[in-house]
mmCIF entry with sequence, helices, sheets and N, C-alpha, C, O atoms, coordinates in Angstrom:
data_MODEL
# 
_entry.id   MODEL 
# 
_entity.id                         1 
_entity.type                       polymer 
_entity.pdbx_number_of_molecules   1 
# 
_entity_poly.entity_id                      1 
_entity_poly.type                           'polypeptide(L)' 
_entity_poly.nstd_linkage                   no 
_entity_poly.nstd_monomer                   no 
_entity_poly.pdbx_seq_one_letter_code       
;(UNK)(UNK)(UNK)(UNK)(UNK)(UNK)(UNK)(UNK)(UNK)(UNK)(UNK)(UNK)(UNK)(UNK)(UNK)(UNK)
(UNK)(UNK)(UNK)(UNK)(UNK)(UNK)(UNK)(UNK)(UNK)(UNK)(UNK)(UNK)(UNK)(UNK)(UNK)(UNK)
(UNK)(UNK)(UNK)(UNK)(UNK)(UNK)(UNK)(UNK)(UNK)(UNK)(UNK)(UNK)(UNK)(UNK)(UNK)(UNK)
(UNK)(UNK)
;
_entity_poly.pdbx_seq_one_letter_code_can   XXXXXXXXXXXXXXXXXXXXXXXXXXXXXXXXXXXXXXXXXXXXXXXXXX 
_entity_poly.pdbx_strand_id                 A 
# 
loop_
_entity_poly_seq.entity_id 
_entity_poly_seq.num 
_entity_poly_seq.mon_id 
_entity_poly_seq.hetero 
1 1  UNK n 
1 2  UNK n 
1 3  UNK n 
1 4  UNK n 
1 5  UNK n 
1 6  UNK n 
1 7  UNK n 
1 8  UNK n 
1 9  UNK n 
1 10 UNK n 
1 11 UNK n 
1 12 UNK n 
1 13 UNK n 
1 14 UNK n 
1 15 UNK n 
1 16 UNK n 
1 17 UNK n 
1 18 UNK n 
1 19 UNK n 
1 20 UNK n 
1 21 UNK n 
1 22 UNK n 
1 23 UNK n 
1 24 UNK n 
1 25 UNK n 
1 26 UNK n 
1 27 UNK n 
1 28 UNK n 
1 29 UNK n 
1 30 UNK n 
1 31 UNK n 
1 32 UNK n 
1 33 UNK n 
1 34 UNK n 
1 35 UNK n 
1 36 UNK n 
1 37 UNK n 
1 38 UNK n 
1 39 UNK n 
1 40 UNK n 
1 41 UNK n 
1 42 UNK n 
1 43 UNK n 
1 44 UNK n 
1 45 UNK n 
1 46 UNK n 
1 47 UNK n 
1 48 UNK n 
1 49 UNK n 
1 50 UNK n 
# 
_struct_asym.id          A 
_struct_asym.entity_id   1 
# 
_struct_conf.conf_type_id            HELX_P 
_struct_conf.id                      HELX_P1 
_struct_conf.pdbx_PDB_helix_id       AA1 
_struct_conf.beg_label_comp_id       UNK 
_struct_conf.beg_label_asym_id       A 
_struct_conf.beg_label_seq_id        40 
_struct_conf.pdbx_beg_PDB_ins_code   ? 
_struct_conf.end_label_comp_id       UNK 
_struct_conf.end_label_asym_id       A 
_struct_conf.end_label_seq_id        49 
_struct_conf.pdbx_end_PDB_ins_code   ? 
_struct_conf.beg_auth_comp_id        UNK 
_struct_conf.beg_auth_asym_id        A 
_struct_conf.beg_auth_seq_id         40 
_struct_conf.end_auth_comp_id        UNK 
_struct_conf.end_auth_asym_id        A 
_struct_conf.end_auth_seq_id         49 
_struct_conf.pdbx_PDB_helix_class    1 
_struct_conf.details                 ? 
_struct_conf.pdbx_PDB_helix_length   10 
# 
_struct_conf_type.id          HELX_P 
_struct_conf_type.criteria    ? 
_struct_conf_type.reference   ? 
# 
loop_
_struct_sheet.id 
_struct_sheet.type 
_struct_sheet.number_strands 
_struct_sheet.details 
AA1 ? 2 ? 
AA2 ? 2 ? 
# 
loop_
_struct_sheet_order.sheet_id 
_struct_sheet_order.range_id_1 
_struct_sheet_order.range_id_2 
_struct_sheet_order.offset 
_struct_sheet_order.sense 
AA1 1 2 ? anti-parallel 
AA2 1 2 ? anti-parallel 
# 
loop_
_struct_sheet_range.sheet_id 
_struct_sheet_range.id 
_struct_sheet_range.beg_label_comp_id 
_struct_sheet_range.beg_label_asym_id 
_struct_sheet_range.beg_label_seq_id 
_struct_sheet_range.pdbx_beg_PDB_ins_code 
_struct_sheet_range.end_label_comp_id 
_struct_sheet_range.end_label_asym_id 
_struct_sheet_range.end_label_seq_id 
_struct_sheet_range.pdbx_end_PDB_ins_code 
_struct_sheet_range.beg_auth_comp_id 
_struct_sheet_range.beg_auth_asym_id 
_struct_sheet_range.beg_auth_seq_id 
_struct_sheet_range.end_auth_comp_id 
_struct_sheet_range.end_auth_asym_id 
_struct_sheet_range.end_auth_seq_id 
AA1 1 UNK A 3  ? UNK A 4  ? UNK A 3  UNK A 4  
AA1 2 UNK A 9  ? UNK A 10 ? UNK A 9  UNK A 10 
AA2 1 UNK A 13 ? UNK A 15 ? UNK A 13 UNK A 15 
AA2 2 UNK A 27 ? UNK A 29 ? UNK A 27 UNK A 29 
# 
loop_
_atom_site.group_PDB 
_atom_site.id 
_atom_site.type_symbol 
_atom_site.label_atom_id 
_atom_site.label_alt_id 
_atom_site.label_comp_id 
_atom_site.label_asym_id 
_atom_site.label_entity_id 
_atom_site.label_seq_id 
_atom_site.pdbx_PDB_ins_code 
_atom_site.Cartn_x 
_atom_site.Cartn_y 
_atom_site.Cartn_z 
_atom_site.occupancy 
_atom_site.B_iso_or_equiv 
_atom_site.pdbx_formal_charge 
_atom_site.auth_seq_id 
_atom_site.auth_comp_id 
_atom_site.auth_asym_id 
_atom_site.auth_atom_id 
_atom_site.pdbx_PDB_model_num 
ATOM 1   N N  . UNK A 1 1  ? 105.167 106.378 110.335 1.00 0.00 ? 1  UNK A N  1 
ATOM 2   C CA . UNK A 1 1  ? 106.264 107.176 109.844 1.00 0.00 ? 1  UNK A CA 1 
ATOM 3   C C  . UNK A 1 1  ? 106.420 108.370 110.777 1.00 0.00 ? 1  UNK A C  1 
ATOM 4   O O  . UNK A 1 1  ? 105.433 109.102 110.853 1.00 0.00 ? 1  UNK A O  1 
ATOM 5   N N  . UNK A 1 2  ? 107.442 108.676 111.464 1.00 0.00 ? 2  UNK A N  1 
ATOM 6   C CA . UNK A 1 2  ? 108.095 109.876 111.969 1.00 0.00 ? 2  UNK A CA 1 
ATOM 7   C C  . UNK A 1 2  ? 108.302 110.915 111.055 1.00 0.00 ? 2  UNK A C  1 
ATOM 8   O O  . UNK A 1 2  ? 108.819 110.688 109.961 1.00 0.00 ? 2  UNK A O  1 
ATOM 9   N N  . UNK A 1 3  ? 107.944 112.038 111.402 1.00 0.00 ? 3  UNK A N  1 
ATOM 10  C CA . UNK A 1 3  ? 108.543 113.158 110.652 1.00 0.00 ? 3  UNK A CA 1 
ATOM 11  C C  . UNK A 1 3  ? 108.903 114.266 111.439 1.00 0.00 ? 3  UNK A C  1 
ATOM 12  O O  . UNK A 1 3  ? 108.671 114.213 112.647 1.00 0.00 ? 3  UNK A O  1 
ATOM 13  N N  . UNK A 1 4  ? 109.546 115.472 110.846 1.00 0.00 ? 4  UNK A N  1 
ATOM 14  C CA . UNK A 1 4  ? 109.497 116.516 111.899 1.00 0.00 ? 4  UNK A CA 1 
ATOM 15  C C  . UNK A 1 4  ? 108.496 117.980 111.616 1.00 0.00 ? 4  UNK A C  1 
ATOM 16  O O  . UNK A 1 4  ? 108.713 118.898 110.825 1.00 0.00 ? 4  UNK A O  1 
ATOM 17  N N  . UNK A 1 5  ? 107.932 117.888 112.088 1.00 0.00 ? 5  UNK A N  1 
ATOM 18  C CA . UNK A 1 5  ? 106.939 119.248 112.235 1.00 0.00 ? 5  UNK A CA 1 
ATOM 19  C C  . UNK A 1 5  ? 107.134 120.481 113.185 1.00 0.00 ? 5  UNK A C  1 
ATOM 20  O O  . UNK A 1 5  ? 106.725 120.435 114.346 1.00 0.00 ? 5  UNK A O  1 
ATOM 21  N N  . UNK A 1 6  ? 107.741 121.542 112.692 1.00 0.00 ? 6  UNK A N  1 
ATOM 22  C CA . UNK A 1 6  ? 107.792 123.027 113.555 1.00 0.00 ? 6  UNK A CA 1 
ATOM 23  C C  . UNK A 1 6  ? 109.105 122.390 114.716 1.00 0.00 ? 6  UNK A C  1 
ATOM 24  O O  . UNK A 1 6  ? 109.122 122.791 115.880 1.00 0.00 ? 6  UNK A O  1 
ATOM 25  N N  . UNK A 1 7  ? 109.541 121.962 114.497 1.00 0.00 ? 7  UNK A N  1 
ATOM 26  C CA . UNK A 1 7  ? 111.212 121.450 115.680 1.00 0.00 ? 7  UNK A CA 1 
ATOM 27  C C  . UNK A 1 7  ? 110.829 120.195 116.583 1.00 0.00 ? 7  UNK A C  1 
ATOM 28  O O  . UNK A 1 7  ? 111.451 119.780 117.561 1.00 0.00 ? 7  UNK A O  1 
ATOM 29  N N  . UNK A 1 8  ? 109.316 119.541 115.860 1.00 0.00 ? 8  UNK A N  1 
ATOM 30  C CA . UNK A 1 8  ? 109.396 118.317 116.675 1.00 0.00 ? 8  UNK A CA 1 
ATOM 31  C C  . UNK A 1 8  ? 108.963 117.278 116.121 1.00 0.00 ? 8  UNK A C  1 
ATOM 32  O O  . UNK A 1 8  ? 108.323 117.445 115.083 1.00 0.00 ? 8  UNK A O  1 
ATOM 33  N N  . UNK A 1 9  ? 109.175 115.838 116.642 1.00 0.00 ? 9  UNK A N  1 
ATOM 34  C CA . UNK A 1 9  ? 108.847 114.477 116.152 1.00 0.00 ? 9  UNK A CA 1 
ATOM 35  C C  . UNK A 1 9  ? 106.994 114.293 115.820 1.00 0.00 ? 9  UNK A C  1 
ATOM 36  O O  . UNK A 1 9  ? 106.040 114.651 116.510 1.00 0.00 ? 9  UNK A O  1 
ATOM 37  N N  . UNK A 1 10 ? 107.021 113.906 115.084 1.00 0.00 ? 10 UNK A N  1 
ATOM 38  C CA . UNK A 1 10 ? 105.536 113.760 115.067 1.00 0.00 ? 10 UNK A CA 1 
ATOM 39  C C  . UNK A 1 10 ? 105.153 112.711 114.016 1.00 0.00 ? 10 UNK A C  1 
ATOM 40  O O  . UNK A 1 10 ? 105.662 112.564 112.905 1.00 0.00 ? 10 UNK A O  1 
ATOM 41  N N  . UNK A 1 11 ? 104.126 111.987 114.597 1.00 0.00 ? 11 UNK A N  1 
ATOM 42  C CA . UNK A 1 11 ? 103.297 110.625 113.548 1.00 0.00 ? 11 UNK A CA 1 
ATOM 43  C C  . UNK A 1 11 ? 103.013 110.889 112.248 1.00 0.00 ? 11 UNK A C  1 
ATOM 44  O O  . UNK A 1 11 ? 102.726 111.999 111.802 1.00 0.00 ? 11 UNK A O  1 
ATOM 45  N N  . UNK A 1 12 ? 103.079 110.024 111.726 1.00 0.00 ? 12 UNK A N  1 
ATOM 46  C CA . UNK A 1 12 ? 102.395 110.827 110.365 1.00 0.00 ? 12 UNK A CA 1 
ATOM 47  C C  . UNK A 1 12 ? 101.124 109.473 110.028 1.00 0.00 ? 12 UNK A C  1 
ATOM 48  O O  . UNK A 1 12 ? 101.500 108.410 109.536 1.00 0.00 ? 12 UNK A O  1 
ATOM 49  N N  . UNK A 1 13 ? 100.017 109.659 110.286 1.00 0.00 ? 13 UNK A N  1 
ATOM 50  C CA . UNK A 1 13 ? 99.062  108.540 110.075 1.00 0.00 ? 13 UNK A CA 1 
ATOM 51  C C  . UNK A 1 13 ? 98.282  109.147 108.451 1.00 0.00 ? 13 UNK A C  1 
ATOM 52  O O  . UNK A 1 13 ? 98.500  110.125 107.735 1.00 0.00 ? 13 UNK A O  1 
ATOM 53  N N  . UNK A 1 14 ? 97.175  107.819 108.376 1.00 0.00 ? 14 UNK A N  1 
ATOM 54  C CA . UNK A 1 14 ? 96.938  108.115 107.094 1.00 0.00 ? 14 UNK A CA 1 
ATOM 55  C C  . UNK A 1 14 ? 95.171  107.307 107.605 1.00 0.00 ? 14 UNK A C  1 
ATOM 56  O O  . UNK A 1 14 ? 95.043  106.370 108.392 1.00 0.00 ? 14 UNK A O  1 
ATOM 57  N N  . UNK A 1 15 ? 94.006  108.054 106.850 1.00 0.00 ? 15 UNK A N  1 
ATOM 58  C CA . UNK A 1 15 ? 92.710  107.236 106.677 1.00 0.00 ? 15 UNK A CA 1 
ATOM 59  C C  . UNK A 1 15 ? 92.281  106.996 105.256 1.00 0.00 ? 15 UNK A C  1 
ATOM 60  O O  . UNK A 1 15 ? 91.970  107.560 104.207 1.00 0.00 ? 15 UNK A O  1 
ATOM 61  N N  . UNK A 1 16 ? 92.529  105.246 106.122 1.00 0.00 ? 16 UNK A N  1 
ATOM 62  C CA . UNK A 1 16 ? 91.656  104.707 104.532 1.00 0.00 ? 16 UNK A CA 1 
ATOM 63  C C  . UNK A 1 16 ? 91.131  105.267 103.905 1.00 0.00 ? 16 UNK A C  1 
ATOM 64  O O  . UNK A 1 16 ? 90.966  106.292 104.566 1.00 0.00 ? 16 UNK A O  1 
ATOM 65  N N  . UNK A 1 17 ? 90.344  105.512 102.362 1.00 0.00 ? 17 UNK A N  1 
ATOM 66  C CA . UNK A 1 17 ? 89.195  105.518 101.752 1.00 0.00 ? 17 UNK A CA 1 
ATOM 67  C C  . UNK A 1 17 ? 88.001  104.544 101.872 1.00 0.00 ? 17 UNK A C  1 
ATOM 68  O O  . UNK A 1 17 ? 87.990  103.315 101.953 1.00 0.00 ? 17 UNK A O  1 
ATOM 69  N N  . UNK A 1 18 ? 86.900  105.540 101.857 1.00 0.00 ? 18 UNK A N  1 
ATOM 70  C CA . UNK A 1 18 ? 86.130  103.883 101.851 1.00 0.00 ? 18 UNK A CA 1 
ATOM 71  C C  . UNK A 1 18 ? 86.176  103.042 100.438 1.00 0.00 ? 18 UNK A C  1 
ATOM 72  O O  . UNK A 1 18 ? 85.584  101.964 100.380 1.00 0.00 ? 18 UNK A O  1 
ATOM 73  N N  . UNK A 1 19 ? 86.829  103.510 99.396  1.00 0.00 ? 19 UNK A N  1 
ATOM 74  C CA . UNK A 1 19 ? 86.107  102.853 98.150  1.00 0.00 ? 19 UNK A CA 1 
ATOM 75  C C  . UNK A 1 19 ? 87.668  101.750 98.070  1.00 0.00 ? 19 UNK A C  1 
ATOM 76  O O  . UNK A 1 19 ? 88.069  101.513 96.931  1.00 0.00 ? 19 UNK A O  1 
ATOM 77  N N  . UNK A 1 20 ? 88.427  101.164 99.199  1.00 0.00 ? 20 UNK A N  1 
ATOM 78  C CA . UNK A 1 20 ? 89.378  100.548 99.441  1.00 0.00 ? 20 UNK A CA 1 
ATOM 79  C C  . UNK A 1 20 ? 88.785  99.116  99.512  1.00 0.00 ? 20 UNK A C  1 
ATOM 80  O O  . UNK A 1 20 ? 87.612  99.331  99.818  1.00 0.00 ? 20 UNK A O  1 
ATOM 81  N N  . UNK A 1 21 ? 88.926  97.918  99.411  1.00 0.00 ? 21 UNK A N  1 
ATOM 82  C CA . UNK A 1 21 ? 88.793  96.729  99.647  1.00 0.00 ? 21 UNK A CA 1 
ATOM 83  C C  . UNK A 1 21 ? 88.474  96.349  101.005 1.00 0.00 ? 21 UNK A C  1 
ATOM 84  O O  . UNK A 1 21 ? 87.380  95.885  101.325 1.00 0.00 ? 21 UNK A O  1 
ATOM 85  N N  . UNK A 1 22 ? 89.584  96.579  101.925 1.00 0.00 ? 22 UNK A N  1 
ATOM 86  C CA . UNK A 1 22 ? 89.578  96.453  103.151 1.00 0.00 ? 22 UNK A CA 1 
ATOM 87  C C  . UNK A 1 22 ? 89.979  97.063  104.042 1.00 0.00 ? 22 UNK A C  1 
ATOM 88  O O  . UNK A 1 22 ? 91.122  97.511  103.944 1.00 0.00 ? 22 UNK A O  1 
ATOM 89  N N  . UNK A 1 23 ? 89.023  97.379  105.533 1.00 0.00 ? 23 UNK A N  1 
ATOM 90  C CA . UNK A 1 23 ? 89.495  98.011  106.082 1.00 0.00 ? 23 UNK A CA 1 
ATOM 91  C C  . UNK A 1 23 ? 89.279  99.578  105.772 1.00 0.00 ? 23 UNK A C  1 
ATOM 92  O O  . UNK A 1 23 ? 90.226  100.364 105.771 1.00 0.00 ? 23 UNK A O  1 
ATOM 93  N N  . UNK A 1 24 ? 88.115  99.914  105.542 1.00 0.00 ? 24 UNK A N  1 
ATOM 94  C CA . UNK A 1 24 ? 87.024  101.055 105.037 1.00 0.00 ? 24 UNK A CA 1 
ATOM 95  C C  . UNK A 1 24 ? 87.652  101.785 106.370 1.00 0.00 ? 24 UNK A C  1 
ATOM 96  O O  . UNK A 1 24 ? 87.942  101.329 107.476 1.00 0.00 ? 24 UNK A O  1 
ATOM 97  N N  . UNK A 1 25 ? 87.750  103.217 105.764 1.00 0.00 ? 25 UNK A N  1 
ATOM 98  C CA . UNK A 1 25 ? 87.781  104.378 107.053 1.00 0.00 ? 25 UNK A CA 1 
ATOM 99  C C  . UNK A 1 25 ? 88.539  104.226 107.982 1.00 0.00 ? 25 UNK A C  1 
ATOM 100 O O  . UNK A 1 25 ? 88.290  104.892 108.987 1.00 0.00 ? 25 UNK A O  1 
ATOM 101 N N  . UNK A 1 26 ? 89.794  103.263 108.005 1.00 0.00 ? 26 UNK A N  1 
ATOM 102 C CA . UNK A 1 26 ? 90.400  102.977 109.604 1.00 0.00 ? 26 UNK A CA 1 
ATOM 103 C C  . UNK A 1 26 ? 91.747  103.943 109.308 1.00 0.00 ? 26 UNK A C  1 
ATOM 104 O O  . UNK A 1 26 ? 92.342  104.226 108.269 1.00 0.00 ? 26 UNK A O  1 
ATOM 105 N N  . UNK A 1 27 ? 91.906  104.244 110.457 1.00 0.00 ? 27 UNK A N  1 
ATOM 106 C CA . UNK A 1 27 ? 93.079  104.947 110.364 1.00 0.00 ? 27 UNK A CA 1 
ATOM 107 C C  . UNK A 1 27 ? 94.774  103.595 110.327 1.00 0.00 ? 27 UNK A C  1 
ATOM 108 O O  . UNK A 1 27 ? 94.842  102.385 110.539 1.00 0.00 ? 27 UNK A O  1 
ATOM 109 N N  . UNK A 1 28 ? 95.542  104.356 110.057 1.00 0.00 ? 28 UNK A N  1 
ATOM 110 C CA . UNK A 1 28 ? 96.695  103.735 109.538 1.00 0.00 ? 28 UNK A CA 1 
ATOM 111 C C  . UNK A 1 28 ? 97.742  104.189 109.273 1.00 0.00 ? 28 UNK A C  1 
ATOM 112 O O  . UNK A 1 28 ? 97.753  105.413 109.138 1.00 0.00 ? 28 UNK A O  1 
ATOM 113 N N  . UNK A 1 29 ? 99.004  103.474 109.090 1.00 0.00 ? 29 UNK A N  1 
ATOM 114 C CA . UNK A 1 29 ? 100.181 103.851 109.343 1.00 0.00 ? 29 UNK A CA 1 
ATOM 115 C C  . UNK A 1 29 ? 100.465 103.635 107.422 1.00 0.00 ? 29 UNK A C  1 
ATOM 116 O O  . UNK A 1 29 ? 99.992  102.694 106.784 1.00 0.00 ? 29 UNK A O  1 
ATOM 117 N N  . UNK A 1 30 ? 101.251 104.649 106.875 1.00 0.00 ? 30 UNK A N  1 
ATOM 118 C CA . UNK A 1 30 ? 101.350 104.787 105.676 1.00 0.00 ? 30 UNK A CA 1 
ATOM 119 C C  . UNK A 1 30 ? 102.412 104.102 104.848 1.00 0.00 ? 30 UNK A C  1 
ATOM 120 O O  . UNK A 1 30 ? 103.601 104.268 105.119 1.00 0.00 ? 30 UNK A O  1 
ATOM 121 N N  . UNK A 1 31 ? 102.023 103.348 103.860 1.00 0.00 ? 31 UNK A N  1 
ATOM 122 C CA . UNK A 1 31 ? 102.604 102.361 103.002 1.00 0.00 ? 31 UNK A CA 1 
ATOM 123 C C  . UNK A 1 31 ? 100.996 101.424 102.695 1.00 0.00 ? 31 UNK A C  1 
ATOM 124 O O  . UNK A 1 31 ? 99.807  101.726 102.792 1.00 0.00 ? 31 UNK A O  1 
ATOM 125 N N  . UNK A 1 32 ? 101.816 100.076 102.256 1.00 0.00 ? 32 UNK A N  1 
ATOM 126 C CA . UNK A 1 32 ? 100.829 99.290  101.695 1.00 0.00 ? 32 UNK A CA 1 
ATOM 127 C C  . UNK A 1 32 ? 101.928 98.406  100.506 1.00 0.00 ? 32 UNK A C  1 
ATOM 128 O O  . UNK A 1 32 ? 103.089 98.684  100.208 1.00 0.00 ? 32 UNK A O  1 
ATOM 129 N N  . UNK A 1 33 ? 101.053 97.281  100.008 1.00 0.00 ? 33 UNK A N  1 
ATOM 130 C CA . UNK A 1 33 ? 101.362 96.065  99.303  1.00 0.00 ? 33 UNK A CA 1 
ATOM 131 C C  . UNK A 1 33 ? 101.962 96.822  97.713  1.00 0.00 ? 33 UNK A C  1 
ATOM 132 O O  . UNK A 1 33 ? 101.396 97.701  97.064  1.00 0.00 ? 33 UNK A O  1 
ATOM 133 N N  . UNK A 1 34 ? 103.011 96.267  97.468  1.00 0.00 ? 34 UNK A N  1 
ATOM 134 C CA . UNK A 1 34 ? 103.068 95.999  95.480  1.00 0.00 ? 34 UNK A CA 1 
ATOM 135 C C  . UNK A 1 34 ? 103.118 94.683  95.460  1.00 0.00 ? 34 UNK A C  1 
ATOM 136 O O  . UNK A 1 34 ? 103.586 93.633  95.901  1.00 0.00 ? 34 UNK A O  1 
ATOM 137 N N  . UNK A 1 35 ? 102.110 95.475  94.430  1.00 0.00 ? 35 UNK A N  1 
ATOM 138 C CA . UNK A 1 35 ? 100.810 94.297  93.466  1.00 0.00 ? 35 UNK A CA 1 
ATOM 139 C C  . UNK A 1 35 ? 102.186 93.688  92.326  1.00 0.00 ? 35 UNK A C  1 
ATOM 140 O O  . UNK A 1 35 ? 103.145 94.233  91.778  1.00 0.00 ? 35 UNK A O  1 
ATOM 141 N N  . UNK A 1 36 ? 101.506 91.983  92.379  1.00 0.00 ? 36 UNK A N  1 
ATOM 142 C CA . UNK A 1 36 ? 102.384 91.360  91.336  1.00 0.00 ? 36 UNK A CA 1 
ATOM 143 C C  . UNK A 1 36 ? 102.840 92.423  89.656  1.00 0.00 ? 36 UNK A C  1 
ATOM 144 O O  . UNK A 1 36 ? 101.927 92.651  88.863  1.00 0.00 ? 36 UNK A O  1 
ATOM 145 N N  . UNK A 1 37 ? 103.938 92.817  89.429  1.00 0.00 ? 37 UNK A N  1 
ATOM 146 C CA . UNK A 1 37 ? 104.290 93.295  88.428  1.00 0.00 ? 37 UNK A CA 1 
ATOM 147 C C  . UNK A 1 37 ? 104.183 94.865  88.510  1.00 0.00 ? 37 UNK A C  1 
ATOM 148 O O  . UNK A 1 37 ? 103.982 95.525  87.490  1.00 0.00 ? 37 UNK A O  1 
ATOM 149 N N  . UNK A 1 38 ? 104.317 95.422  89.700  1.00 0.00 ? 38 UNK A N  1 
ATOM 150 C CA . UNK A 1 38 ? 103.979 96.582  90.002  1.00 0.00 ? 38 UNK A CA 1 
ATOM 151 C C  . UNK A 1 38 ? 105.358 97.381  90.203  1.00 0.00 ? 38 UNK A C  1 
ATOM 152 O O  . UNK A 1 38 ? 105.799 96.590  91.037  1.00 0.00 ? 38 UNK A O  1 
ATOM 153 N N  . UNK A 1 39 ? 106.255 98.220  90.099  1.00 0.00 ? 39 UNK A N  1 
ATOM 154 C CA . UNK A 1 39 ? 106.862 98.783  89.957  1.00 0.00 ? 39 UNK A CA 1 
ATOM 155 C C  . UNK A 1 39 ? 107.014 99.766  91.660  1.00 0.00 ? 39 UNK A C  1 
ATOM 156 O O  . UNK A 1 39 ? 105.883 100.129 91.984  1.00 0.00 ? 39 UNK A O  1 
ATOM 157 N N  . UNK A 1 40 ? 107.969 100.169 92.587  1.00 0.00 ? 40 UNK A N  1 
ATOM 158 C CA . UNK A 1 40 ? 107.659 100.665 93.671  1.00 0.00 ? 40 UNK A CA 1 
ATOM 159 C C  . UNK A 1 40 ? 106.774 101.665 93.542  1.00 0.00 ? 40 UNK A C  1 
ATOM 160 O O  . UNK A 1 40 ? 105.643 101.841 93.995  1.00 0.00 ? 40 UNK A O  1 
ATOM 161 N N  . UNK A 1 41 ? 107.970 102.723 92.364  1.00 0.00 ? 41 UNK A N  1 
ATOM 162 C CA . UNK A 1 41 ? 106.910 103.517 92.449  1.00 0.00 ? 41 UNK A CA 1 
ATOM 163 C C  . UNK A 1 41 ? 105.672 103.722 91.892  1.00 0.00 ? 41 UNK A C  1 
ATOM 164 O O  . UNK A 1 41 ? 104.979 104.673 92.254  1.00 0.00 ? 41 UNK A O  1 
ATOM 165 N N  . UNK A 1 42 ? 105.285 102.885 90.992  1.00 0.00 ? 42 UNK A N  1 
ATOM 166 C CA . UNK A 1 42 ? 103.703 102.731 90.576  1.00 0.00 ? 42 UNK A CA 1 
ATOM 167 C C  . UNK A 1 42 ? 102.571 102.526 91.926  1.00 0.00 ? 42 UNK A C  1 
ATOM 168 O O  . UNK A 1 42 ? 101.388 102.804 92.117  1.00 0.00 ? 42 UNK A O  1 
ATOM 169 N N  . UNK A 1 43 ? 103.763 101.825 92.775  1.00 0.00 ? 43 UNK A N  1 
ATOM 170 C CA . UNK A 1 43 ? 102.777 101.487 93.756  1.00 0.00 ? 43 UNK A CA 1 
ATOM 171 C C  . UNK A 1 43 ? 102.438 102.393 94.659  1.00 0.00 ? 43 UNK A C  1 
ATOM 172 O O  . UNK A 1 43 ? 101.323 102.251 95.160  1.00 0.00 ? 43 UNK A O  1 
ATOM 173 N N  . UNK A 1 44 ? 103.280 103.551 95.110  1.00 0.00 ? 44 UNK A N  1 
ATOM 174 C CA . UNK A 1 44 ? 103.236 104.586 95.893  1.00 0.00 ? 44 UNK A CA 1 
ATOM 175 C C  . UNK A 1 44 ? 102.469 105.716 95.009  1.00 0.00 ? 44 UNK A C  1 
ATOM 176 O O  . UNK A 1 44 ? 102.303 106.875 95.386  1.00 0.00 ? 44 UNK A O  1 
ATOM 177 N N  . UNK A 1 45 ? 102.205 105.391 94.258  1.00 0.00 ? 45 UNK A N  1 
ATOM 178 C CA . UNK A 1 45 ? 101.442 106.491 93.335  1.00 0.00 ? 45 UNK A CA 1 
ATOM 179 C C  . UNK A 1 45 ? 99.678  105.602 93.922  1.00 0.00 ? 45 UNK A C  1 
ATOM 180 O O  . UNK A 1 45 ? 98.740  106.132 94.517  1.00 0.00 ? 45 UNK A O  1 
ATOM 181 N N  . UNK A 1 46 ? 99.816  104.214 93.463  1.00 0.00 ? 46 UNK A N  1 
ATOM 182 C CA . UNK A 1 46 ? 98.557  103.993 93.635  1.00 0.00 ? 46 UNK A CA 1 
ATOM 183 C C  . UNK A 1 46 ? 98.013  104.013 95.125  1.00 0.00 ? 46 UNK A C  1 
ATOM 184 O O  . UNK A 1 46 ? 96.824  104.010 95.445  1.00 0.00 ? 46 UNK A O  1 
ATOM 185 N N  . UNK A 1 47 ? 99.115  104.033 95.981  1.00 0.00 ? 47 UNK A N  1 
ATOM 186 C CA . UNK A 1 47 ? 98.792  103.960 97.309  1.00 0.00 ? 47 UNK A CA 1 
ATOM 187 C C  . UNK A 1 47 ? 98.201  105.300 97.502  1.00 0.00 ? 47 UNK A C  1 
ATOM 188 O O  . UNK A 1 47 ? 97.024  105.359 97.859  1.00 0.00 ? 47 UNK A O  1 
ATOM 189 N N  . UNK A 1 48 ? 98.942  106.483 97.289  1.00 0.00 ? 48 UNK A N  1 
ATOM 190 C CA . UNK A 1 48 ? 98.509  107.520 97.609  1.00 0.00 ? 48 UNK A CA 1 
ATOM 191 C C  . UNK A 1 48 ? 97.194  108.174 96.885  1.00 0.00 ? 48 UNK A C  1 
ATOM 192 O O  . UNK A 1 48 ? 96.674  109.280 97.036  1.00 0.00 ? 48 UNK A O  1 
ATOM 193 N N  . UNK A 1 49 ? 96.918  107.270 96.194  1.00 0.00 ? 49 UNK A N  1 
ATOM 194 C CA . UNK A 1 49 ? 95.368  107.785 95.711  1.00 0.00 ? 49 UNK A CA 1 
ATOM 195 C C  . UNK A 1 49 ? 94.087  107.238 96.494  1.00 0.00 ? 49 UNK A C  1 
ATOM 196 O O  . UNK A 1 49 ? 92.997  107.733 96.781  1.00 0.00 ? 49 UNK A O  1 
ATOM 197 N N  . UNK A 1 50 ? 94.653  106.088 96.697  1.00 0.00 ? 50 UNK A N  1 
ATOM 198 C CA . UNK A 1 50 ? 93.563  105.041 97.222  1.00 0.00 ? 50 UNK A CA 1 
ATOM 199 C C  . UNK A 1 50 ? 93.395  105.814 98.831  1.00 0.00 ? 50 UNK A C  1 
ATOM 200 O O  . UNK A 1 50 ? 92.617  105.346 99.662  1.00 0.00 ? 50 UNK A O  1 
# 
């Protein structure tokens, strides 16, 4: 994800948790899966905890 920070473009990354399934501690680009019956934003709630 792009964003703008202080008048310029900049990454916006994200690190796993370890208590995640897969892919413990790696860094990453922000989003992730909705789960069967999951609602978007339920899922961006659970994303951002995990």
């Amino acid at each position: 994800m792009v964003v703008h920070a202080d008048g310029e473009a900049a990454l916006l990354l994200t690190k796993r948790s370890e208590t995640v399934d897969r892919h413990k501690g790696e860094i990453s680009l922000p989003g992730g899966a909705i789960e069967p019956g999951e609602s978007p934003q339920a899922a961006a709630v659970r994303e951002t905890s995990e």
